[in-house]
Wavefront OBJ file of the C-alpha trace (Angstrom):
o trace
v 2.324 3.809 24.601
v 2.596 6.316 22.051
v 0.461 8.360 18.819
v 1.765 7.574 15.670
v 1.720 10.498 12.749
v 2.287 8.900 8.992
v 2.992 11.510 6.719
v 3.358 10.900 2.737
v 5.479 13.086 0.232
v 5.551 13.285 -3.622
v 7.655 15.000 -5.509
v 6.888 18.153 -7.704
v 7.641 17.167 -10.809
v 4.558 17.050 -12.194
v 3.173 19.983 -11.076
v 0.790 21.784 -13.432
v 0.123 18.689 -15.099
v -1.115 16.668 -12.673
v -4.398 17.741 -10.582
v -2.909 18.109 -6.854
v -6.246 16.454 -5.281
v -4.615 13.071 -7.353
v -0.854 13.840 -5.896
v -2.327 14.148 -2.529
v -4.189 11.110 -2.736
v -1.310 9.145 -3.861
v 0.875 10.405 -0.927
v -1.912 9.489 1.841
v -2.086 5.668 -0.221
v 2.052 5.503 0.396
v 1.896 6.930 4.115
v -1.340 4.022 4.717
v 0.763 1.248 3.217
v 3.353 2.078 5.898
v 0.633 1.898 8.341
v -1.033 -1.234 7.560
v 2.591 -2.746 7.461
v 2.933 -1.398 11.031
v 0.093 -2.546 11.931
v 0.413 -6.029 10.762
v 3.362 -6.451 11.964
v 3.209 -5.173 15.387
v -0.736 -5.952 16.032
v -0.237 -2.147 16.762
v -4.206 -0.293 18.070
v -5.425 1.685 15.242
v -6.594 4.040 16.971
v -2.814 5.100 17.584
v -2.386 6.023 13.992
v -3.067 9.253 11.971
v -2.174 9.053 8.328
v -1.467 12.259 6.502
v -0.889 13.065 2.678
v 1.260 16.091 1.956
v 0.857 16.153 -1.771
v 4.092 18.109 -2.869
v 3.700 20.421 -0.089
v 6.277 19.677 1.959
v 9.560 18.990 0.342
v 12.989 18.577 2.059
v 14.511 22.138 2.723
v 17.282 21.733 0.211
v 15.581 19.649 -2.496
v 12.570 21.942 -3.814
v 13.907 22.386 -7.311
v 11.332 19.655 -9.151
v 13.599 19.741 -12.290
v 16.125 17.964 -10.443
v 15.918 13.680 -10.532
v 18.093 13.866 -7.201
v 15.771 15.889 -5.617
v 12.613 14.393 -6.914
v 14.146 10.711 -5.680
v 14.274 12.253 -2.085
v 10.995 13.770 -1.639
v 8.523 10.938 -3.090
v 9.316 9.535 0.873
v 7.148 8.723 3.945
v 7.945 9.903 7.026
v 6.827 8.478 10.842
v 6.927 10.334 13.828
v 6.309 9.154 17.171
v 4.941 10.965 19.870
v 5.315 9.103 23.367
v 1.398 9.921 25.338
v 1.967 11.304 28.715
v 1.023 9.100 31.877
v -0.961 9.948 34.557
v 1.125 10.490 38.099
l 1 2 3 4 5 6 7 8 9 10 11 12 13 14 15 16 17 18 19 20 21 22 23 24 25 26 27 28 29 30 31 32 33 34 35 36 37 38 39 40 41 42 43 44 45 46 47 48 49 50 51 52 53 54 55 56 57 58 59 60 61 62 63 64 65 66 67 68 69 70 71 72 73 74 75 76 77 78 79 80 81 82 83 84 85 86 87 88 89
């Protein structure tokens, strides 16, 4: 019994050349995927589910230089957090 937050991350590495409404877009389509996987899999509710796309807005701490391939590998990621719902007593 739980809420489910789906985040997607891009990288930066084509920033200033690509319009960020596009890069955010693509980030929300990779954090859904994960969620209709989920979902499929585990006949999960989807009403349990809030998918989120961070653009390039939210890169790991030490990878935020978007002229680095290493880095760039390690942001375009999706992230799932799970947030157990409190019961009654």
């Amino acid at each position: 019994n739980a809420y489910i937050i789906i985040e997607g991350n891009t990288d930066a590495s084509r920033k200033g050349i690509v319009p960020p409404d596009l890069v955010r877009q693509l980030s929300y389509d990779r954090a859904d995927a994960v969620r209709k996987a989920i979902m499929e899999k585990y006949q999960f509710d989807p009403n349990k589910f809030k998918v989120v796309g961070n653009g390039w807005d939210n890169p790991l701490p030490a990878c935020t230089d978007p002229s680095n391939a290493e880095h760039n590998k390690k942001n375009r990621r999706v992230e799932v957090k799970v947030f157990p719902l409190e019961t009654g007593s």
